[in-house]
N, C-alpha and C positions, 0 to 999 in steps of 0.2 A: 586279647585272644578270646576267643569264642570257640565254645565244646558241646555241642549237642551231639549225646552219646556217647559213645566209648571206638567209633569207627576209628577218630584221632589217636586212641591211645587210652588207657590207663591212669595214666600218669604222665604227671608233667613237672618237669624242673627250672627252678625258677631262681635265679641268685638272691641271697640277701640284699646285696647294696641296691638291685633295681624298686627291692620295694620301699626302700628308704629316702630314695633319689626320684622316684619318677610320679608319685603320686598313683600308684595302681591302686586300685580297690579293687577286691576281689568277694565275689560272690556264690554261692551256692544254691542248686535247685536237684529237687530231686522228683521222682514219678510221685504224680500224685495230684500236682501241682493243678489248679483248674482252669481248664480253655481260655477265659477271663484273664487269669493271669498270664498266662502263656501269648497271648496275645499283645497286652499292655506291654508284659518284657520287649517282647519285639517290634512292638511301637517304637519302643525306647531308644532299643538298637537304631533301627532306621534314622532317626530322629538326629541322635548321634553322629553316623558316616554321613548324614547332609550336613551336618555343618560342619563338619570336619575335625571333631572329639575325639571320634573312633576312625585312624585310618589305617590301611592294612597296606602292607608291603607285598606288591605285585610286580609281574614282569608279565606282558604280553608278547604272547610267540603263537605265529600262526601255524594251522592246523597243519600244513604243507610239512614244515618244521617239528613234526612232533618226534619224531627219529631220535633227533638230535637231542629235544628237549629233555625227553624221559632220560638219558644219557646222562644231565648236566648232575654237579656235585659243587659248584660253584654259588648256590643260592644262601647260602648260610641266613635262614630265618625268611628271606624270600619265598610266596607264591608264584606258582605258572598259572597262567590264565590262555587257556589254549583257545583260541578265536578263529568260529570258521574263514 
């Protein structure tokens, strides 16, 4: 999971057994931080989702479909990815 800013939330809950079981590391950043590093982070990130370290759980639904989508309650932990 990934948080730039507070749009996502607050807070976030997280189980104990997944951090005993799945190897998470978990990281902290806060304002202040310098372009340089802000930049390297997100190197990293990148870096990451290409080799497939970092992957994120999506569903693709096209734009046509957005009705329905905004509607769904069925994604538990899933993203929408709304695609013209």
């Amino acid at each position: 999971m990934i948080q730039i800013g507070e749009s996502a939330g607050a807070e976030l809950a997280l189980a104990a057994s997944s951090l005993r079981t799945s190897g998470v590391e978990i990281y902290g950043a806060a304002k202040g931080l310098a372009p340089q590093t802000m930049d390297e982070v997100y190197q990293q990130i990148v870096t990451w989702t290409r080799s497939g370290e970092l992957t994120f759980d999506v569903e693709k639904v096209p734009l046509s479909d957005i009705e329905t989508a905004w509607q769904r309650t069925d994604l538990k932990g899933r993203r929408l990815i709304v695609m013209p």
